[in-house]
TORPA-4810 file (N, C-alpha, C, O; in nm, 3 decimals):
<nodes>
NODE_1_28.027_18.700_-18.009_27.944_18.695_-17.889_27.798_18.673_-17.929_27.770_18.724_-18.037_X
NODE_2_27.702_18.609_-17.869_27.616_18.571_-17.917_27.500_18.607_-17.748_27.383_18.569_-17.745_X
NODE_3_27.550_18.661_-17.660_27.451_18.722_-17.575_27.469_18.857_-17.530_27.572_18.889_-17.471_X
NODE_4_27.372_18.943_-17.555_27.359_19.040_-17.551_27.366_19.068_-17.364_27.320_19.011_-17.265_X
NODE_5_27.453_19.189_-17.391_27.511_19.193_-17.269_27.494_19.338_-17.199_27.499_19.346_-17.077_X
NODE_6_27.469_19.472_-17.295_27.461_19.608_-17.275_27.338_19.656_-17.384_27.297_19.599_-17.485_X
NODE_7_27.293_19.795_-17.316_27.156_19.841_-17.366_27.224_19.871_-17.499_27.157_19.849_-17.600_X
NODE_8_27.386_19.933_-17.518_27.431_19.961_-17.631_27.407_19.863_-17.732_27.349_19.894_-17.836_X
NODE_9_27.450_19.736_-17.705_27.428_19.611_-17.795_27.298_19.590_-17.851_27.281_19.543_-17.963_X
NODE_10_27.174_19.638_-17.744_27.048_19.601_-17.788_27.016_19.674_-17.889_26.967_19.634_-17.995_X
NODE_11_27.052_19.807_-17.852_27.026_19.939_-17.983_27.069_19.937_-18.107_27.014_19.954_-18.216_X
NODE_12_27.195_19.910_-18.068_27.307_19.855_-18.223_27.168_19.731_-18.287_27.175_19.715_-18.409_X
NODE_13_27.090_19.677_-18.241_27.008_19.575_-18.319_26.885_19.569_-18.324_26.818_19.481_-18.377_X
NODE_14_26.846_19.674_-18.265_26.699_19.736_-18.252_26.665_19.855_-18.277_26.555_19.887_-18.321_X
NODE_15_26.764_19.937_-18.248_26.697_20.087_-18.312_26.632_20.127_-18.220_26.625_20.067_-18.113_X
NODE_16_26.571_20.238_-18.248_26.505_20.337_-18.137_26.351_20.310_-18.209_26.324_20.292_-18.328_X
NODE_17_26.254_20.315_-18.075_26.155_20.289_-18.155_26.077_20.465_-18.268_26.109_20.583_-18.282_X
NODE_18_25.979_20.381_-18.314_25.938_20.503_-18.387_25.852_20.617_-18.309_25.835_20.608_-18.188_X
NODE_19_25.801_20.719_-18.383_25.755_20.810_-18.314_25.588_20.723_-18.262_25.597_20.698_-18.141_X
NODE_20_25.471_20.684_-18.310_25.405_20.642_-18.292_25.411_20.562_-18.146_25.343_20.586_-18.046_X
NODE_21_25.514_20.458_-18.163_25.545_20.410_-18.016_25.554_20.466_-17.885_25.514_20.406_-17.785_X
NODE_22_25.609_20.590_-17.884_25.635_20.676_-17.817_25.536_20.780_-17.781_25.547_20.828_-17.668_X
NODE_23_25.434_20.827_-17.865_25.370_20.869_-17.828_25.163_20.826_-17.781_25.064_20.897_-17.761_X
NODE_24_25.185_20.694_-17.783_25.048_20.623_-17.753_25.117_20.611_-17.611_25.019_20.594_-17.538_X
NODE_25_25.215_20.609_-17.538_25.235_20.639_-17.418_25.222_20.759_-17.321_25.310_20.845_-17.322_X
NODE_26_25.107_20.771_-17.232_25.048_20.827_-17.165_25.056_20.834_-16.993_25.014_20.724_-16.957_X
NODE_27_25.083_20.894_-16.901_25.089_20.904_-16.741_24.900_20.867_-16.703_24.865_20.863_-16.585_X
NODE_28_24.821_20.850_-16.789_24.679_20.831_-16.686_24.571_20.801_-16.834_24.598_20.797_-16.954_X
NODE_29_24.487_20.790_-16.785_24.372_20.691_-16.851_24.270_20.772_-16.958_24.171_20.808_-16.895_X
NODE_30_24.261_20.814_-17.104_24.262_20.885_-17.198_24.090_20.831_-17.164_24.049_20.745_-17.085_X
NODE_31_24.033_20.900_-17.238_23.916_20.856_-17.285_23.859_20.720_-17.388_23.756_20.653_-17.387_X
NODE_32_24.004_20.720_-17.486_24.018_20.593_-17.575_24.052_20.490_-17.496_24.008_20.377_-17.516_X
NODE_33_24.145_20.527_-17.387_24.208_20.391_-17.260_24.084_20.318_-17.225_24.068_20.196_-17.232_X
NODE_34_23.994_20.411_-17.185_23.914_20.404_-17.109_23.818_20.302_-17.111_23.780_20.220_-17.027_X
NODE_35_23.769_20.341_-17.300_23.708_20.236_-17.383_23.764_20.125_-17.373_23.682_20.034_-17.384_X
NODE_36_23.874_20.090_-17.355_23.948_19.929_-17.389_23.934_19.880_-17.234_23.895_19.764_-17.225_X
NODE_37_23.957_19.941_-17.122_23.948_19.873_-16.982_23.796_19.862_-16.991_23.783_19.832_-17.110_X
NODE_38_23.717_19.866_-16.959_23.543_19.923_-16.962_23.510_19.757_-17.048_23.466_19.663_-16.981_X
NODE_39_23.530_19.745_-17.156_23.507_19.643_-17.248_23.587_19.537_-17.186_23.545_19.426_-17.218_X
NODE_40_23.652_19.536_-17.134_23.769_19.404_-17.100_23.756_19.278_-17.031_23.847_19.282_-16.949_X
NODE_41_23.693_19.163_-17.015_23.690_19.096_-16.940_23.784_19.045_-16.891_23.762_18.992_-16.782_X
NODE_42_23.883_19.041_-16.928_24.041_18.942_-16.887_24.124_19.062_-16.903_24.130_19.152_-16.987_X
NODE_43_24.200_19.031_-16.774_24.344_19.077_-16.778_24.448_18.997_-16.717_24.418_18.898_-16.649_X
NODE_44_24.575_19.034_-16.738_24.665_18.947_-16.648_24.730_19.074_-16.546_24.745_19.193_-16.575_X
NODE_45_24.754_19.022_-16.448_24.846_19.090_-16.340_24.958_19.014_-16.342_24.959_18.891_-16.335_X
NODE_46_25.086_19.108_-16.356_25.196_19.127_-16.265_25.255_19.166_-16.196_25.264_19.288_-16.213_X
NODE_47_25.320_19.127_-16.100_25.378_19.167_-15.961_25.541_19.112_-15.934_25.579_19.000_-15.968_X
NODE_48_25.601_19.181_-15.888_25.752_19.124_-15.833_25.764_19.121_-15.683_25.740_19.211_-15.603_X
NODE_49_25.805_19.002_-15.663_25.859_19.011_-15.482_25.964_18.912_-15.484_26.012_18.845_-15.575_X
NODE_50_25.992_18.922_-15.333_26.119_18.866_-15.262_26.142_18.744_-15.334_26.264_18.730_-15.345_X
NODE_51_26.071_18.638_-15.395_26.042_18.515_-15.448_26.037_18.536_-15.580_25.984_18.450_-15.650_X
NODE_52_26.078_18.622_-15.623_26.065_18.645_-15.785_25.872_18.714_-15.834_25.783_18.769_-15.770_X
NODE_53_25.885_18.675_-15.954_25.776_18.738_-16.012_25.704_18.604_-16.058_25.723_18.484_-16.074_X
NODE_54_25.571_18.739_-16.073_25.432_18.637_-16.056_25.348_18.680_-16.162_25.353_18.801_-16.185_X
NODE_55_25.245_18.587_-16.255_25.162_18.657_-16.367_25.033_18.583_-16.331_25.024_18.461_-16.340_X
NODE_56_24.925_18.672_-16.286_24.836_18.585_-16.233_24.676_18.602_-16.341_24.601_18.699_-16.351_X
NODE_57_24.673_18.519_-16.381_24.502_18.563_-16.479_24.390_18.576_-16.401_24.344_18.490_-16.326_X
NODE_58_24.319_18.757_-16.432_24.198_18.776_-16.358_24.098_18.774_-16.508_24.123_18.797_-16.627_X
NODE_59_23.969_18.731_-16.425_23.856_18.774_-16.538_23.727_18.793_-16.458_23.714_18.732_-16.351_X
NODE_60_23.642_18.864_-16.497_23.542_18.897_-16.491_23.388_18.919_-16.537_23.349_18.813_-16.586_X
NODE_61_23.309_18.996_-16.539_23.249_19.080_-16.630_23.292_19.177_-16.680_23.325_19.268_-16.604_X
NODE_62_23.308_19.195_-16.814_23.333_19.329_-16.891_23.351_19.457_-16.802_23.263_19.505_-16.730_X
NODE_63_23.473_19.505_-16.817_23.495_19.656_-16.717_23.476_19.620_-16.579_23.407_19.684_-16.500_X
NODE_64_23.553_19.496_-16.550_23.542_19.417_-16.395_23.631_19.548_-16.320_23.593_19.604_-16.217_X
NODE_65_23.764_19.583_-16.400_23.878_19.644_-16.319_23.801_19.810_-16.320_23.837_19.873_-16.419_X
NODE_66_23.723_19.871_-16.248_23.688_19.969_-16.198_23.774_20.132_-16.244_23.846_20.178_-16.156_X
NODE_67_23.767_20.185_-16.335_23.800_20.337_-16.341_23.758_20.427_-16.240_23.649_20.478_-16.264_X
NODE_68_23.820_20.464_-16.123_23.780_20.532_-16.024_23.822_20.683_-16.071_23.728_20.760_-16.092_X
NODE_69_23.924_20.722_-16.084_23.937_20.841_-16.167_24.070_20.785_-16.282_24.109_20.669_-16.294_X
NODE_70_24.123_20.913_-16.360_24.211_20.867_-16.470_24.340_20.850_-16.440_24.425_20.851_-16.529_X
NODE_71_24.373_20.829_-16.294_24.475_20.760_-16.244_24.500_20.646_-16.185_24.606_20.587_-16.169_X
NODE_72_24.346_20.609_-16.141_24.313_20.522_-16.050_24.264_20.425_-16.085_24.156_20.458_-16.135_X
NODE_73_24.283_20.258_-16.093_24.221_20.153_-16.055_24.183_20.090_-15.997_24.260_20.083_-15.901_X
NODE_74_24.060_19.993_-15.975_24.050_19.919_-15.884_24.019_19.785_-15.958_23.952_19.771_-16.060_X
NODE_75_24.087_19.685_-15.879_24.056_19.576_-15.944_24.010_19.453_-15.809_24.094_19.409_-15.730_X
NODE_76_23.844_19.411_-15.807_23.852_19.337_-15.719_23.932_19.167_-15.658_23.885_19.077_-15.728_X
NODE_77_24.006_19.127_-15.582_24.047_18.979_-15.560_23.933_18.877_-15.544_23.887_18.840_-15.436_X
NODE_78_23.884_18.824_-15.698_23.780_18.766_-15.676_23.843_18.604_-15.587_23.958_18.588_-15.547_X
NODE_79_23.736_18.511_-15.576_23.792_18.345_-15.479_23.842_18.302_-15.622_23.799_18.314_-15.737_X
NODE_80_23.999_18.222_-15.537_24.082_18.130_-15.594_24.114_18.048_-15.501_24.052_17.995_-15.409_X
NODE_81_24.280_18.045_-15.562_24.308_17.898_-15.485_24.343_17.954_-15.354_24.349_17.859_-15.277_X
NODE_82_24.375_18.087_-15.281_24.454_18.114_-15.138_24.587_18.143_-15.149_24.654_18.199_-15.062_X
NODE_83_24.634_18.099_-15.277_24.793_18.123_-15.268_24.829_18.254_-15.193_24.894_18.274_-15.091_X
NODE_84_24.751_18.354_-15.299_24.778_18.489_-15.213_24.960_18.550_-15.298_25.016_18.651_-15.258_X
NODE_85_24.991_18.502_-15.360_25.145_18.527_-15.452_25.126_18.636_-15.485_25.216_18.703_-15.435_X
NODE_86_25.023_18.733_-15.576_24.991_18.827_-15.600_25.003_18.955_-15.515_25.052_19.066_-15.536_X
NODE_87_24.924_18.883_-15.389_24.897_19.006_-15.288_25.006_19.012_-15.200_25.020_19.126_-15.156_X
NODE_88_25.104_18.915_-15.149_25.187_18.904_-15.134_25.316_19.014_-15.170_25.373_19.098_-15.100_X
NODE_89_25.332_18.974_-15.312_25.417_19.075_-15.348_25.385_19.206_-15.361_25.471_19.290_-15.335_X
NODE_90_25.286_19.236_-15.393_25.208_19.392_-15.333_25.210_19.483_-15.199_25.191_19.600_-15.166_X
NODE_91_25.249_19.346_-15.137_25.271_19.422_-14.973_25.419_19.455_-14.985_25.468_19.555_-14.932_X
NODE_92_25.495_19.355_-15.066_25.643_19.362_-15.026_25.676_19.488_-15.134_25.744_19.581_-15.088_X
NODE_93_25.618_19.500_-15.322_25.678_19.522_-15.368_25.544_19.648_-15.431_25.443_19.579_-15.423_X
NODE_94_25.513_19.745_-15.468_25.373_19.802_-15.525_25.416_19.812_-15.654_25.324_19.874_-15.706_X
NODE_95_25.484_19.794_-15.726_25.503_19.786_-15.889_25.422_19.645_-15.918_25.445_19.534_-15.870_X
NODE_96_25.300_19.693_-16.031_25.285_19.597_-16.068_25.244_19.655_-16.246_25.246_19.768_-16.297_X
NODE_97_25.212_19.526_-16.300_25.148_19.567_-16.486_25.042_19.523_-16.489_25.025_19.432_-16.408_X
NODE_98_24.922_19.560_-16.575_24.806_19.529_-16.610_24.822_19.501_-16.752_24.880_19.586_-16.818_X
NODE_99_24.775_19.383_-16.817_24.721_19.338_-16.983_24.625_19.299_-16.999_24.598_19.179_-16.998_X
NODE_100_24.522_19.414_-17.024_24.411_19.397_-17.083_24.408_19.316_-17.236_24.485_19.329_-17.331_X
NODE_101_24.284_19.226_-17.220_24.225_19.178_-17.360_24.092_19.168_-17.368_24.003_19.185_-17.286_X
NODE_102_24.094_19.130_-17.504_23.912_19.177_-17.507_23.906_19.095_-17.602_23.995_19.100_-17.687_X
NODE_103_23.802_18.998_-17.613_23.773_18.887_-17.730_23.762_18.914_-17.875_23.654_18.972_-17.875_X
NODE_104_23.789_18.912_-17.963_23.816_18.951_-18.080_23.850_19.113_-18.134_23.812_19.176_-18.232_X
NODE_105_23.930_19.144_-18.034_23.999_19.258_-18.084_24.187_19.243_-18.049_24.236_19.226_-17.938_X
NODE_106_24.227_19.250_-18.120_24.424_19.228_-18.145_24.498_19.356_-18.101_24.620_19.346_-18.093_X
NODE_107_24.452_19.453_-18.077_24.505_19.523_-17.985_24.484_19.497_-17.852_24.367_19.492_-17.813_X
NODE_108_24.572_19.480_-17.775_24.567_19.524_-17.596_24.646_19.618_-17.529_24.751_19.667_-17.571_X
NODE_109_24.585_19.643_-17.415_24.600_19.733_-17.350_24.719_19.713_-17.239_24.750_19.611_-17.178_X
NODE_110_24.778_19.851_-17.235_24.890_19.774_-17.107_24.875_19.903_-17.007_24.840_20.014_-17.046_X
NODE_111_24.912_19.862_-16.844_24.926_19.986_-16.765_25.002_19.913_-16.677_25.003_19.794_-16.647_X
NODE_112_25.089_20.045_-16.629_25.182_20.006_-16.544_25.144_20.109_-16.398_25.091_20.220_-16.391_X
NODE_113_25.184_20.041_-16.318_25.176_20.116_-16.207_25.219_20.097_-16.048_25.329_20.046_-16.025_X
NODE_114_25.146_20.132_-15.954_25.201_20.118_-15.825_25.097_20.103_-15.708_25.078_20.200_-15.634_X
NODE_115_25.018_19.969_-15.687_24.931_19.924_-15.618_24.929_19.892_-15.483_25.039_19.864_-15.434_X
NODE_116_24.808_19.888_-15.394_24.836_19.880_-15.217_24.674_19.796_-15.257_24.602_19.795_-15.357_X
NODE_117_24.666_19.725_-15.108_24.589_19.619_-15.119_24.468_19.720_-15.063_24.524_19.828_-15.042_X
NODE_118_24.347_19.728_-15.035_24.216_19.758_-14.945_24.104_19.709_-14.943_24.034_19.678_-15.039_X
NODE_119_24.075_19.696_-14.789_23.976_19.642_-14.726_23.888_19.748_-14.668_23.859_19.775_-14.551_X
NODE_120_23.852_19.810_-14.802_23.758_19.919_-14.701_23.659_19.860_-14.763_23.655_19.829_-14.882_X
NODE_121_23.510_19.832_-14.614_23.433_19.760_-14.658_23.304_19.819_-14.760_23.222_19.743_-14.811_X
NODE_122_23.302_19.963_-14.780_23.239_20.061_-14.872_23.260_19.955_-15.006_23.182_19.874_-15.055_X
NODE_123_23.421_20.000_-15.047_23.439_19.945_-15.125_23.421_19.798_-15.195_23.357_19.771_-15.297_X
NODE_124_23.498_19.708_-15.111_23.479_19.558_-15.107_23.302_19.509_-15.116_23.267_19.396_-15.151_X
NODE_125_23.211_19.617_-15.079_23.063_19.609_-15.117_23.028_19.601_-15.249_22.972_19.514_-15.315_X
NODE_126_23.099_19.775_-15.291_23.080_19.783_-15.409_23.084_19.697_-15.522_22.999_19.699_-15.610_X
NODE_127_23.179_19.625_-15.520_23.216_19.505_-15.613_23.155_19.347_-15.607_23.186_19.243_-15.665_X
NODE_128_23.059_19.380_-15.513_22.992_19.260_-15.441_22.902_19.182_-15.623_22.886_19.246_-15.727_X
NODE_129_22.868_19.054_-15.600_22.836_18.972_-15.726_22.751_18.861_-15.640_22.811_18.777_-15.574_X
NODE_130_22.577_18.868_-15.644_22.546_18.739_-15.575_22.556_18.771_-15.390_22.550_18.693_-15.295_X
NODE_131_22.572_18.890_-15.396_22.543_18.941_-15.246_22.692_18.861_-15.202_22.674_18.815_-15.089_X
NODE_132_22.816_18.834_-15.245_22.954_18.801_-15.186_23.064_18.896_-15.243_23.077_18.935_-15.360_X
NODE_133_23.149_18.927_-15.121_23.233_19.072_-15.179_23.339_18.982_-15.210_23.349_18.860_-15.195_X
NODE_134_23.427_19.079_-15.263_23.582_18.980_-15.235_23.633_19.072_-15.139_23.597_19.183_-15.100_X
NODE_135_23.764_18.962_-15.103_23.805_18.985_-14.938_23.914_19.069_-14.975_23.995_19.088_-14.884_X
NODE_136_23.939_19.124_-15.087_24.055_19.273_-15.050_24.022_19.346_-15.216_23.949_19.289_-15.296_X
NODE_137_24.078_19.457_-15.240_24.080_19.485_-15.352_24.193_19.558_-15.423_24.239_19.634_-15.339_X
NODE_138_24.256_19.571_-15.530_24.402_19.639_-15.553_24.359_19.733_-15.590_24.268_19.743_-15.672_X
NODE_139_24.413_19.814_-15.539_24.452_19.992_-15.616_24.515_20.018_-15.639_24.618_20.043_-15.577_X
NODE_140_24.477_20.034_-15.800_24.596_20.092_-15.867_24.668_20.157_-15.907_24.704_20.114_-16.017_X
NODE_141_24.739_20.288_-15.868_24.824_20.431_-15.933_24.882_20.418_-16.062_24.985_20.356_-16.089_X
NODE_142_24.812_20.478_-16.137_24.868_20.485_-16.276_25.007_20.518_-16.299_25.025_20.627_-16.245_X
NODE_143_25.086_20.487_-16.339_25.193_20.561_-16.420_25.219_20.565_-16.565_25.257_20.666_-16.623_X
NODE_144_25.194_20.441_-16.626_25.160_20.459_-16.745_25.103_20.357_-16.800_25.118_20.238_-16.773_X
NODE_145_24.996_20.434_-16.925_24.901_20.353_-17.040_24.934_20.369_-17.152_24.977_20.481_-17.180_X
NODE_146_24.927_20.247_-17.278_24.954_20.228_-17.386_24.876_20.111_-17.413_24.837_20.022_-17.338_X
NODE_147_24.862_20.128_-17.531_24.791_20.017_-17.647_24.932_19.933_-17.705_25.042_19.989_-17.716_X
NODE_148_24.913_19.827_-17.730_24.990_19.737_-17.754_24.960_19.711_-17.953_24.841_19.708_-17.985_X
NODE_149_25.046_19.699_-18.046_24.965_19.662_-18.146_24.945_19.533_-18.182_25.010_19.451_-18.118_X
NODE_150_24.863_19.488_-18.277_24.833_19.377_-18.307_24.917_19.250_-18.339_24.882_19.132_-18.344_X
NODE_151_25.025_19.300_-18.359_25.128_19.169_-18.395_25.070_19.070_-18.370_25.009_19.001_-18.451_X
NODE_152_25.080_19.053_-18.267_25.133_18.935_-18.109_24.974_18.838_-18.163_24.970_18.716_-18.176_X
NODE_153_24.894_18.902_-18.179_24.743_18.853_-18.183_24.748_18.775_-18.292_24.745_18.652_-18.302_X
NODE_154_24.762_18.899_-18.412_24.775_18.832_-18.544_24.865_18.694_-18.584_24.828_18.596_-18.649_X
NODE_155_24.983_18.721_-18.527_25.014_18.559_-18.552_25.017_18.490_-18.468_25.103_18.402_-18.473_X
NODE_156_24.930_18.493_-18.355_24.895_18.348_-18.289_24.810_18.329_-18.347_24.813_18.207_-18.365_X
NODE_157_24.695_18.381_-18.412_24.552_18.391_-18.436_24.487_18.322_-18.329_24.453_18.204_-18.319_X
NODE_158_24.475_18.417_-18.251_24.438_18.351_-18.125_24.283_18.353_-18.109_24.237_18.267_-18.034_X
NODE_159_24.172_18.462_-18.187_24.078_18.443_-18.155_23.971_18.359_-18.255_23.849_18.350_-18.240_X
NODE_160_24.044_18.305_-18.350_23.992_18.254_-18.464_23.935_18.098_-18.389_24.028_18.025_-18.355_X
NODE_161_23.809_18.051_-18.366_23.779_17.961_-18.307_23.793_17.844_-18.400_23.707_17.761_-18.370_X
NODE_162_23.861_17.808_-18.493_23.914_17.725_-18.579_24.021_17.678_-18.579_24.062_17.590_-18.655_X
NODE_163_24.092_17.745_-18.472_24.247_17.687_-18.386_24.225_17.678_-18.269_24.306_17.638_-18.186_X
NODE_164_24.112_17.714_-18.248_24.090_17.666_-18.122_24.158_17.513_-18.064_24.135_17.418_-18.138_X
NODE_165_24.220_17.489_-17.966_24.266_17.357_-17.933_24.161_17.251_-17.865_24.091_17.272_-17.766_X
NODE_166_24.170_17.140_-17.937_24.055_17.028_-17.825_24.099_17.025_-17.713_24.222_17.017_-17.701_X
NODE_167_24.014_17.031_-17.592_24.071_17.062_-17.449_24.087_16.895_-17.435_24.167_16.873_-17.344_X
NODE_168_24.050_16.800_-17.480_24.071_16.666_-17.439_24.221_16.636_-17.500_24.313_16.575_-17.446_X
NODE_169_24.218_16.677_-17.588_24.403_16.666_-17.617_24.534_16.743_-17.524_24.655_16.756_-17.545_X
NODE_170_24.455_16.778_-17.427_24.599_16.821_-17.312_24.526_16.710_-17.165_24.426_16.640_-17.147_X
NODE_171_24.662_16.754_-17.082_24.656_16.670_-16.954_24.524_16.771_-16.876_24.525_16.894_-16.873_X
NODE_172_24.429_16.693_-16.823_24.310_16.739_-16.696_24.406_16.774_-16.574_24.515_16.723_-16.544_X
NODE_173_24.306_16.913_-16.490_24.392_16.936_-16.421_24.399_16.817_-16.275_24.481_16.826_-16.184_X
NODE_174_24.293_16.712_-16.284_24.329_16.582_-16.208_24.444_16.501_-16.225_24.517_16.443_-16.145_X
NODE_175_24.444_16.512_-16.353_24.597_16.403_-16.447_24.715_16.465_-16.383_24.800_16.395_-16.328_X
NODE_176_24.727_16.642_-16.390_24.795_16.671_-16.295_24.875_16.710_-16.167_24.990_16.742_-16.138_X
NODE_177_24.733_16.684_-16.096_24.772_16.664_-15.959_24.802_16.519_-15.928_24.867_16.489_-15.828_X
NODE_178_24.750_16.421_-16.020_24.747_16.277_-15.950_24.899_16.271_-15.980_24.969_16.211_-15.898_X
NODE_179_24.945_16.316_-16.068_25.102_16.264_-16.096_25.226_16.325_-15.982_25.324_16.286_-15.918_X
NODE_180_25.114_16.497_-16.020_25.251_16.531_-15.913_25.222_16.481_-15.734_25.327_16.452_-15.676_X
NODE_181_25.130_16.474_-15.673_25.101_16.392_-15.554_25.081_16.268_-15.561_24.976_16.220_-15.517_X
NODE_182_25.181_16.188_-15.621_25.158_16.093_-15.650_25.018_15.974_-15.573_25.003_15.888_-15.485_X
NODE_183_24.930_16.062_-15.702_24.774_15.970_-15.656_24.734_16.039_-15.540_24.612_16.040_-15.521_X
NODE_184_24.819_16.107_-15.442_24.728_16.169_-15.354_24.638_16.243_-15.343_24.549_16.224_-15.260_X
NODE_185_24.641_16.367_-15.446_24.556_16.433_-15.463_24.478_16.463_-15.665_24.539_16.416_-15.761_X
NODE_186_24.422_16.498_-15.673_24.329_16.517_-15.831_24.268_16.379_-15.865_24.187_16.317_-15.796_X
NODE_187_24.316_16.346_-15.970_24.221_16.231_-15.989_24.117_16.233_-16.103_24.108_16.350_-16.143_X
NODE_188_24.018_16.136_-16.186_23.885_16.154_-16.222_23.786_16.150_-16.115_23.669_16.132_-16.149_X
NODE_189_23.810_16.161_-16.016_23.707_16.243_-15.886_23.702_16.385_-15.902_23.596_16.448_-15.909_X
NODE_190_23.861_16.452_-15.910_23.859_16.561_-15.900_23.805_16.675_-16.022_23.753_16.785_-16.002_X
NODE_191_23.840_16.602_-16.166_23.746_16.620_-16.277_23.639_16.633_-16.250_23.578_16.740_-16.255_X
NODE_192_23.592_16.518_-16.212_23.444_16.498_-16.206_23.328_16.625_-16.151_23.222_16.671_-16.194_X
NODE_193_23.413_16.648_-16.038_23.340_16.800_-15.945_23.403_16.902_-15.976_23.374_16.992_-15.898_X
NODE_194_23.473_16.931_-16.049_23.555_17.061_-16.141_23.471_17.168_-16.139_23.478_17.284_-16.098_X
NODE_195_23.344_17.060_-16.223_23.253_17.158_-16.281_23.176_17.233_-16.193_23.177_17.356_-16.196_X
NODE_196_23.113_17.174_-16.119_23.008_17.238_-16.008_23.093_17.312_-15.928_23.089_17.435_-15.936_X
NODE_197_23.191_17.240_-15.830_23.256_17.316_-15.736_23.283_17.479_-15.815_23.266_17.588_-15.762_X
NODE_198_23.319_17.456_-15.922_23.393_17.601_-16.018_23.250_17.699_-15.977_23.249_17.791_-15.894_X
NODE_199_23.165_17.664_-16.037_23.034_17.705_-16.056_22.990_17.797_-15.927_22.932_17.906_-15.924_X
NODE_200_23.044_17.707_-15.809_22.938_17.763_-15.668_22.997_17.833_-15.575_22.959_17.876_-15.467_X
NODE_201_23.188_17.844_-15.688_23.249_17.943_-15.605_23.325_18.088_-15.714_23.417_18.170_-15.707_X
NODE_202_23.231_18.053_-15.792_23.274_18.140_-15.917_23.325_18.332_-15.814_23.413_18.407_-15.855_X
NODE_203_23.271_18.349_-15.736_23.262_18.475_-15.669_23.292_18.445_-15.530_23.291_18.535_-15.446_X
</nodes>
């Protein structure tokens, strides 16, 4: 058999993890946690709903996602595209994960938890950038925090700017709208104003 089919099978080939593993796992937000969200500009969100699951990249300023107390997050919905997939499944489903990263450090951060959307406008102030709020914000219930170790980092070498990839050696995101709407929509028009439009709706 060649697909693993029962948790028994997985164990038979994985083992139990070690004690270390087990115990950097925590119910709420340590003082060391604390340090790694605070520093963080990027994280990714995940969410599950009716439509399957969703991994959506947020970023910010450093310590964008808010420590309200050591259970609590807040993370503001800064402007995107409208999809709304994220918030979506939040209404349907409140399990979601947080992966913190932080630019040249190979540990990240993970939290899991159980989020509801709010529009309280106190809040939605608070997070304001350029005198513009964002139009909802997630809160997040801790259930659990852990540090991730470096593996994953180390062999991508992901922050080594010497692998960095030439961005002209992949498809523009015009190249890929013109193909998939065929010509209807992206374009080198849509390149062209990438930049500014990005710029004047950064918030």
């Amino acid at each position: 058999m060649t697909t693993i089919t029962s948790l028994e099978q997985l164990d038979a080939i994985y083992g139990k993890p070690g004690q270390p593993a087990l115990v950097k796992e925590v119910d709420h937000i340590t003082q060391h946690y604390r340090a790694f969200i605070e520093a963080a500009p990027f994280c990714v969100l995940a969410t599950a709903g009716p439509a399957g699951l969703d991994c959506s990249p947020r970023g910010d300023r450093p310590g964008f996602v808010r420590i309200a107390d050591e259970r609590t997050l807040q993370l503001p919905d800064r402007r995107g595209n409208n999809r709304t997939d994220s918030l979506k499944n939040i209404i349907c489903e409140p399990h979601v994960a947080l992966l913190f990263l932080i630019p040249g450090c190979n540990e990240t951060l993970r939290v899991n938890g159980r989020a509801h959307l709010s529009i309280a406008p106190e809040l939605l102030e608070s997070f304001a950038v350029e005198e513009k709020a964002p139009r909802s914000a997630i809160v997040i219930e801790v259930d659990t925090v852990y540090f991730q170790c470096a593996r994953a980092l180390l062999r991508s070498d992901l922050w080594n700017p010497q692998k960095h990839v030439d961005r002209r050696s992949l498809p523009t995101a015009g190249e890929i709208l013109a193909a998939l709407s065929h010509q209807k929509e992206g374009g080198p028009d849509y390149d062209r104003a990438w930049g500014a439009r990005a710029k004047e709706t950064l918030w």
